[in-house]
Every structure is written in structure tokens, then in C-alpha cells.
C-alpha positions as CSV (number, residue, x, y, z in Angstrom):
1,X,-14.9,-2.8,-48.7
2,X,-14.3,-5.0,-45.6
3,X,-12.1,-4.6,-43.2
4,X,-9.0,-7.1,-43.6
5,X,-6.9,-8.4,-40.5
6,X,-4.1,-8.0,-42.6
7,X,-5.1,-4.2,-43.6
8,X,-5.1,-3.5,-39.5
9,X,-2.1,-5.5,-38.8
10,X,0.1,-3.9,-41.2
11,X,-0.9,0.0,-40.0
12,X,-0.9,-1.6,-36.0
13,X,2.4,-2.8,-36.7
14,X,1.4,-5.9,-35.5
15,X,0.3,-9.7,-36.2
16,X,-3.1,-10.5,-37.4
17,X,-3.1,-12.7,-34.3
18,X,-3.0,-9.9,-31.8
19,X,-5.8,-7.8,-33.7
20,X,-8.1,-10.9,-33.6
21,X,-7.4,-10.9,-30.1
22,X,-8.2,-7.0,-29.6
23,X,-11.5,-7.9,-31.7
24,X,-12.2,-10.7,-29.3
25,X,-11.4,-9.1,-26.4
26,X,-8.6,-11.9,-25.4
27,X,-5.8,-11.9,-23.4
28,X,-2.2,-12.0,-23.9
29,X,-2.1,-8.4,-25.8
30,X,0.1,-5.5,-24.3
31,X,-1.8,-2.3,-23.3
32,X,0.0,-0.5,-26.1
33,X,-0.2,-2.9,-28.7
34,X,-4.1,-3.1,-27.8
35,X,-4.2,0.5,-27.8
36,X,-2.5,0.5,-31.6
37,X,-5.1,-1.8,-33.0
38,X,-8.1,0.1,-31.4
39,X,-6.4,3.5,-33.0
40,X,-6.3,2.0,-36.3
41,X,-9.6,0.5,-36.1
42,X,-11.0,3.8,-35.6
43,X,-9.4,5.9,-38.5
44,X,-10.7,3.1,-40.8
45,X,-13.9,3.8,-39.6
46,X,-14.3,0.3,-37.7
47,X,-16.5,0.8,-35.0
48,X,-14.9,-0.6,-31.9
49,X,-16.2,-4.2,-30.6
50,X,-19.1,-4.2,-27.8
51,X,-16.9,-6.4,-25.5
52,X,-14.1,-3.9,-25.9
53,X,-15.9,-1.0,-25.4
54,X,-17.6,-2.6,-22.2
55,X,-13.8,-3.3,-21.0
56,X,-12.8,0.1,-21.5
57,X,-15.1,1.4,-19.7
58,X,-16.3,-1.2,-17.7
59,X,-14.9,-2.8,-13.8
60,X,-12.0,-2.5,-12.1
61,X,-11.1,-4.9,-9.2
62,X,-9.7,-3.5,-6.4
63,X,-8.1,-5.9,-4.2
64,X,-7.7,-4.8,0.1
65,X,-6.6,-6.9,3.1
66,X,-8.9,-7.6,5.7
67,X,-11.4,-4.8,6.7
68,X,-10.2,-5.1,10.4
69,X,-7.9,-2.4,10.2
70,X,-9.5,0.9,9.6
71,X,-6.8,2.0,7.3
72,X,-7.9,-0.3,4.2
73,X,-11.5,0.8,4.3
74,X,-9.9,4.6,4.1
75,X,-7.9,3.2,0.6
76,X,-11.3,2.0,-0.5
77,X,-12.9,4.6,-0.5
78,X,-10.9,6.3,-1.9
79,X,-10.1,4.5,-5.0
80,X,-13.9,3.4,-5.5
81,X,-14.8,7.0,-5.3
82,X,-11.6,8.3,-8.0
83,X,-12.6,5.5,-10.0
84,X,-16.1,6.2,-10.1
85,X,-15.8,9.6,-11.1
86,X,-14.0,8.3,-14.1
87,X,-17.1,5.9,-15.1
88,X,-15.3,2.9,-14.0
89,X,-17.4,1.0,-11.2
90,X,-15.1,-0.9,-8.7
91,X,-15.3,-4.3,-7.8
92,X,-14.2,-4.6,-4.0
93,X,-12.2,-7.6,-2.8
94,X,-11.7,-8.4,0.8
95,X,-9.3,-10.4,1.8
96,X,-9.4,-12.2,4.8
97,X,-7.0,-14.9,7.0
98,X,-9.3,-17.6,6.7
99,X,-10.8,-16.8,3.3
100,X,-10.5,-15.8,-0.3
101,X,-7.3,-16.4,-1.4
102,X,-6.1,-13.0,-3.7
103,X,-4.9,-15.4,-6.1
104,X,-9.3,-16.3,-6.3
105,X,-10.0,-13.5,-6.4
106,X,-8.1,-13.0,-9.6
107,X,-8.8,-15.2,-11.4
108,X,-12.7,-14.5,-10.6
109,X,-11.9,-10.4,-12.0
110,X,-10.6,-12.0,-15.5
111,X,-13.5,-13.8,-16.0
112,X,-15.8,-10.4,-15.6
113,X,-13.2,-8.9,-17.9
114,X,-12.3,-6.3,-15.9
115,X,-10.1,-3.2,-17.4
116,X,-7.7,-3.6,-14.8
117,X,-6.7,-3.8,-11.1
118,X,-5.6,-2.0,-7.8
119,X,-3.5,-4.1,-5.2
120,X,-3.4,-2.5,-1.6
121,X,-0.5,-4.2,0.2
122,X,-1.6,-7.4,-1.2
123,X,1.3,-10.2,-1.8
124,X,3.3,-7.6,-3.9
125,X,4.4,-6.1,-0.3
126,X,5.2,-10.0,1.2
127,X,8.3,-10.7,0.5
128,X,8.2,-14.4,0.9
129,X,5.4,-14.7,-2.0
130,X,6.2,-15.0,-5.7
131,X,5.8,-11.5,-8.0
132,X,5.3,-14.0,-10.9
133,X,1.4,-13.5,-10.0
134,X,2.1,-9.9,-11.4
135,X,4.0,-10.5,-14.0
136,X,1.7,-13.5,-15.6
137,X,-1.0,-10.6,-15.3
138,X,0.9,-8.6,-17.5
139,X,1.6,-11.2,-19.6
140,X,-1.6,-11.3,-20.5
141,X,-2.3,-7.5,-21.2
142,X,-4.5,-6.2,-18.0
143,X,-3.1,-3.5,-16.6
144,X,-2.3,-2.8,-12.7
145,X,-1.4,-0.8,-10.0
146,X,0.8,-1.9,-6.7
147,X,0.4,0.3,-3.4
148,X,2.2,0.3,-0.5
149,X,5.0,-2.6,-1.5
150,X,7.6,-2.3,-3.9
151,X,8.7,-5.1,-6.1
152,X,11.5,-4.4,-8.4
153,X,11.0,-6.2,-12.0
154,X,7.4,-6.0,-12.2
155,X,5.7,-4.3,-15.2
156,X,3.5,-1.6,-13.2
157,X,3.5,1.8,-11.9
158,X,3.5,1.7,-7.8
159,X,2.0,4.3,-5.3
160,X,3.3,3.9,-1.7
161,X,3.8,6.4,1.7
162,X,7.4,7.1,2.0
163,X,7.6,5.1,5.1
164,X,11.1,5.6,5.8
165,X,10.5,9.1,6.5
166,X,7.6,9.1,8.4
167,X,9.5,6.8,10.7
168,X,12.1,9.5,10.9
169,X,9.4,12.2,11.7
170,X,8.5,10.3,14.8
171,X,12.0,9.0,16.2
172,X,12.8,13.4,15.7
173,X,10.0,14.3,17.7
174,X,10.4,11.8,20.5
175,X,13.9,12.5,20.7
176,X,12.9,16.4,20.8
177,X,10.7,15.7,24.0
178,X,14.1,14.4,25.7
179,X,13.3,10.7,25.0
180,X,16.6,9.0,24.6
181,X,15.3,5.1,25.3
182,X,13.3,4.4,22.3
183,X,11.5,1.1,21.0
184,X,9.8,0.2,18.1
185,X,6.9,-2.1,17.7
186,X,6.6,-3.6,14.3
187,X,5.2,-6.6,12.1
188,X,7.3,-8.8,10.1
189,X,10.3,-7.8,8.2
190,X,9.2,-9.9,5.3
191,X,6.7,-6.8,4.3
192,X,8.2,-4.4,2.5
193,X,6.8,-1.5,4.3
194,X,8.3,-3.1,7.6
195,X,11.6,-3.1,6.3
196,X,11.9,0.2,5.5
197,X,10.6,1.3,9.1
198,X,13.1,-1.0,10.9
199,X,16.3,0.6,8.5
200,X,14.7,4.4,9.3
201,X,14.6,3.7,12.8
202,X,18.2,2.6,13.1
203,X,19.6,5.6,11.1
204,X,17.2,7.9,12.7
205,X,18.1,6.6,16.3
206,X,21.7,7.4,15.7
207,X,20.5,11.1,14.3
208,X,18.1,12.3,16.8
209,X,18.4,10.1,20.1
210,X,22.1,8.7,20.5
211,X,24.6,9.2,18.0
212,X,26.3,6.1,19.6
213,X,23.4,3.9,18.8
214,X,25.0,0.8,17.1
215,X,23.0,-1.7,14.8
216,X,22.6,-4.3,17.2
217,X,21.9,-1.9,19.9
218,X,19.0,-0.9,17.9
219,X,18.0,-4.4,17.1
220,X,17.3,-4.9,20.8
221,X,14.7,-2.4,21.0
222,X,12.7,-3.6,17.7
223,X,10.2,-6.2,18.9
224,X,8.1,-8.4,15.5
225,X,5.0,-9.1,16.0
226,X,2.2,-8.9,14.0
227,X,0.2,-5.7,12.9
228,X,-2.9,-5.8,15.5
229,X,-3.8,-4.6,18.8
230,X,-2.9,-8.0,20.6
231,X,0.8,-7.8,18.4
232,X,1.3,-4.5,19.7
233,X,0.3,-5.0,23.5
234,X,3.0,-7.7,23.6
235,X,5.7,-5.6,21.5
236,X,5.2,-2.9,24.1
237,X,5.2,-5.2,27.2
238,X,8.9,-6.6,26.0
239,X,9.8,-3.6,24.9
240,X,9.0,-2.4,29.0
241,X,11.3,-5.2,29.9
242,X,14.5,-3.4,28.2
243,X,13.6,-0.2,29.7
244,X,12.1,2.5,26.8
245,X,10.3,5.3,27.1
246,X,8.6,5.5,24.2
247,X,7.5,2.9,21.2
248,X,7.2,4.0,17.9
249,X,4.3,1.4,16.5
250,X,4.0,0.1,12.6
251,X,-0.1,1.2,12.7
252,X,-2.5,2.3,14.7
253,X,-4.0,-0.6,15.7
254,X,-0.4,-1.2,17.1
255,X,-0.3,1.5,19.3
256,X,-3.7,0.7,21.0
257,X,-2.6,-2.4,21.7
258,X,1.1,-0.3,23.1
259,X,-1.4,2.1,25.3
260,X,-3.4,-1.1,26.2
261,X,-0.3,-2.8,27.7
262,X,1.3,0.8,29.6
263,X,-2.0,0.4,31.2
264,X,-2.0,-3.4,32.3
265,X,1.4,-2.7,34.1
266,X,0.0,0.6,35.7
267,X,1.7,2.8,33.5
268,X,0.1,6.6,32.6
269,X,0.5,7.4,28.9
270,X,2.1,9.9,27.8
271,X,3.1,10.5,31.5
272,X,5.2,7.4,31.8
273,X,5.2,6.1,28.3
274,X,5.0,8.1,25.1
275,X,3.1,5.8,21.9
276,X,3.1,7.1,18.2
277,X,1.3,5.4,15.5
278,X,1.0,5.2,11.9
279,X,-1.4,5.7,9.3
280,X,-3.8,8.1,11.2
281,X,-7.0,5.8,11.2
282,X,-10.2,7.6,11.7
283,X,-10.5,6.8,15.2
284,X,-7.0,7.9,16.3
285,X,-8.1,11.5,17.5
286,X,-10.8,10.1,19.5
287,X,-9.0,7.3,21.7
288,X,-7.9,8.3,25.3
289,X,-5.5,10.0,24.9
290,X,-5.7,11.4,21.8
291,X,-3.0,9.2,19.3
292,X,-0.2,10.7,17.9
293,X,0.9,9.1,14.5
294,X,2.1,10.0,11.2
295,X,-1.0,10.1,8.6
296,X,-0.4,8.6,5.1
297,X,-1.9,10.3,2.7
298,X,-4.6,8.1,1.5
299,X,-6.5,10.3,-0.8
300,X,-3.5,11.8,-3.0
301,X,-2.1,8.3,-3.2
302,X,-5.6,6.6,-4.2
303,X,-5.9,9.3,-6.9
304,X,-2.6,8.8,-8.3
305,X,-3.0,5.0,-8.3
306,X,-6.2,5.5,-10.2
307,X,-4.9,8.0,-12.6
308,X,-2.1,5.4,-13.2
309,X,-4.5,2.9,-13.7
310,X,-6.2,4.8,-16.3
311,X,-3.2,5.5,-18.3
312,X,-2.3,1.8,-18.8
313,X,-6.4,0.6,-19.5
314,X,-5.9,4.0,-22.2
315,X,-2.5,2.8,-23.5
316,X,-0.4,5.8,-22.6
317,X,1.4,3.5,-20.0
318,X,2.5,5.2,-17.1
319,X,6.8,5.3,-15.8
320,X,7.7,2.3,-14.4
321,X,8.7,3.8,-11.1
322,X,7.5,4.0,-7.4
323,X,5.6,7.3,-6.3
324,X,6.4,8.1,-2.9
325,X,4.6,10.3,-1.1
326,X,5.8,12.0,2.3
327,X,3.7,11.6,5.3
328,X,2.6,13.9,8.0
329,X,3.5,13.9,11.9
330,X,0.1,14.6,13.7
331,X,1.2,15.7,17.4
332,X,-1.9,15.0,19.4
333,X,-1.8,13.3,23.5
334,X,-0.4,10.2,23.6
335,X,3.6,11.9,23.3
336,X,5.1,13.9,26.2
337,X,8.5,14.2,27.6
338,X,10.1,11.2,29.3
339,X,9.5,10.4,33.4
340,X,12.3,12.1,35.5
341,X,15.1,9.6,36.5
342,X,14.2,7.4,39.5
């Protein structure tokens, strides 16, 4: 006999509404729900829909700021290559200033149906943007995963670096060397992952360098600016001004630019000005000297993102929580003790 919509409703525990919509591969069906209808389908004997099937084990978008910085190609290739050994094939967007819009891009995955999608630091981490985006996407069933930015209220598992310690790590180690004057060069506080730097580096100033360190003492030696070489040359020049010995920089590409501008003013690094980093970019053993920064660890967090990912698209949703994983201090040239008093 056929198969009613009734028959799969009633053992789904759900309206005949949302197993038409399984059937036809529509939106607007929870990953559980979805999951439900698909069980049922297959005790009855139902063989799952083509388009379903194809979604299940189809794309995944994978959404990345621009490719400037080395540290989002690292999260790509990571992610691709979890995700590919899975049998999903990942569909790379790039954002850029100038271009694509993430909301685009989007809107372009839904119509290729995709199974579900990866944010890295997209406008989850801003902010100043609306997490509605997010939470229409839910609304409509496709299943995501947030890392690096942590907005509370959205339906989705996140995967970030615990950034807050790995700011801690390299305020400890600076104040180890005898550093006692130390900046911090950073991007905007409306980023989530700024924010949590700029609150370690005031507790961890009045830990390891000066335990009379007020807040607004430590608000004078945190320069914004924006996360690039150029933002981080003219953190580090004001940060000079005030007298520091050291700058602590939001990324790598930050502390080139803080190395860049020790050198414009005739300054030897680490001699006369220590620089750490963040993220550990592929290129931050070879630079002269050597960068010390704190790596994030890319490949643990892309293959817990993916495995996330892969619970929601299989309806065994994953905790609605952030995983945090701790970061490491790599000690390489660019860190020494402070100059002698003049």
C-alpha cells in the first residue's frame, strides 16, 4: 500500500506539512524534526528522496574573511580537508572589503541546497551587526557552525581559541623577561575576539607586570586600530610615544607592522622593543627575527567545527555551548628582556 503523509506524520510526531517539506527538500524544518521524518521514512521502507539524499551528503559552504591574512587560508584548509574526508565537498567563500557581501553569499549556498555552513569570524564576531542573519538561518532548518565570535541566543554550537588566555600567556612571559611598560596593539573592540584580549590584558597587567595597574592606566597603553600590517605600525608608533617596551599585537600581521615601525624610528627588535603576535601564521618563524606569538589551534578547532557540523546535518544536534580551546605561547626572537634604564 502507499505511503500516506498522515501515516509518516503521526509516527514523526509531526504535521503532514513538515513531511512534505522533508520530501521536498524545503526549508523551514528543524534538523531534528527533519531527522524524525527521514527515520520513519526508512522503517516503512520509503526510500529517501534524491534531493534529500544529495543534501545529506552533498556541499557545505564555508564562509572566510579576506585571504590577506594568512591565518584564514590555515582555517580553510582545514575545514575543507575534515569535511572532505567525511564526503561532504566544501564550497569556499571569500570575503572581501570591496566585494561579496556574506549576506550574498548566503543566500547563493541556499539555492545549491547546501547541508549546512561554517562561519570563520564572519559578522557573528562584529558586534555592531545583527545575529538575526543566524537565527533566520535556523529558522529555516540548515544547520551551522560559528568560530572565533560568540553570540549568546543563537541556535548553533561555536568553536573559538580561548583568547583571553593566550593574551595572558604573553603579558606572563614579557613580564618574566623584566618588562614592566607594556602596550597592546589591537583592532576594534566591537569584535568579540578583541574584547576579550583588551579585558585579559588589563587583569593580566595587574598579575604579572604591576599589581598597581589601574583600568585607565591600562587603557592608555591599548592603541585600536585595525587588524593589518599598516594598523599595527601605527599602534606601535603611539604606543612608543607613551614609553613601552613591549606590544602585545591582536595578529601577526600586527606585529609586522609593530617590528616595521621599531625599525622606522631606529629601534633593534627584541633589543629595544620586544613584539609578540597571535595566531602563529605560517610565515611567523621565518620573518627577521623570528616572531614570537601564541598559535591557535587551527586544526583541532576546524575538526571540531566540522564534527559539529555533522551532528546538526545528522540530527543528533550538538550542545548549544562555545568550545574553547587554549592556545600555545611559541617563544621564538622577536622577545627579550627590556633596554637597561637610560
Amino acid at each position: 500500500m502507499p505511503i500516506r503523509l498522515a501515516d509518516v506524520a503521526v509516527r514523526a510526531g509531526v504535521s503532514e506539512a513538515t513531511v512534505s517539506r522533508v520530501l521536498n527538500n524545503k526549508p523551514g524544518v528543524s534538523p531534528a524534526n527533519r531527522q524524525s521524518v527521514l527515520n520513519v521514512l526508512e522503517l516503512l521502507g520509503y526510500e529517501r528522496p534524491a534531493r534529500v539524499r544529495a543534501r545529506k551528503a552533498g556541499l557545505v559552504g564555508l564562509v572566510v574573511p579576506e585571504l590577506d591574512n594568512p591565518i584564514f587560508p590555515l582555517f580553510a584548509q582545514g575545514i575543507e580537508g575534515a569535511l572532505t574526508r567525511h564526503g561532504y565537498t566544501p564550497v569556499l567563500c571569500t570575503q572581501t572589503r570591496a566585494g561579496v557581501h556574506e549576506d550574498e553569499y548566503v543566500r547563493m549556498l541556499l539555492e545549491h541546497e547546501v547541508a549546512g555552513i561554517v562561519f570563520v569570524s564572519g559578522y557573528h564576531a562584529n558586534l555592531d551587526t545583527d545575529p538575526g542573519r543566524y537565527t533566520a538561518l535556523r529558522a529555516r532548518g540548515i544547520p551551522i557552525v560559528l568560530v572565533n565570535g560568540y553570540r549568546p541566543g543563537v541556535d548553533a554550537p561555536f568553536v573559538s581559541s580561548d583568547d583571553a588566555a593566550g593574551t595572558e600567556l604573553s603579558v606572563a612571559h614579557l613580564a618574566q623577561l623584566g618588562h614592566r611598560r607594556i602596550g597592546m596593539a589591537i583592532g576594534p573592540d566591537r569584535y568579540v575576539p578583541a574584547q576579550r584580549k583588551i579585558a585579559a590584558f588589563t587583569a593580566a597587567l595587574q598579575v604579572h607586570a604591576d599589581p598597581a595597574t589601574s583600568a585607565e592606566s591600562a587603557e592608555r597603553l591599548i592603541e585600536r586600530t585595525v587588524f593589518s600590517i599598516e594598523g599595527g605600525a601605527g599602534a606601535t608608533g603611539a604606543l612608543l610615544d607613551r614609553g613601552v617596551t613591549a606590544v602585545v599585537c591582536g595578529s601577526d600581521m600586527m606585529a609586522l607592522g609593530a617590528i616595521r615601525a621599531a625599525r622606522q624610528r631606529g629601534l633593534a627588535v627584541p633589543a629595544e622593543l620586544s613584539v609578540i603576535g597571535s595566531d602563529d601564521i605560517t610565515l611567523a618563524e621565518f620573518t627577521e627575527p623570528a616572531l614570537t606569538t601564541v598559535r591557535q589551534p587551527v586544526l583541532p578547532m576546524a575538526e571540531a567545527a566540522v564534527r559539529a557540523l555533522l551532528d546538526e546535518i545528522n540530527g543528533d544536534p550538538a550542545p548549544r555551548a562555545e568550545y574553547v580551546f587554549r592556545p600555545q605561547l611559541i617563544v621564538r626572537a622577536s622577545t627579550a628582556p627590556p633596554p637597561p634604564p637610560a
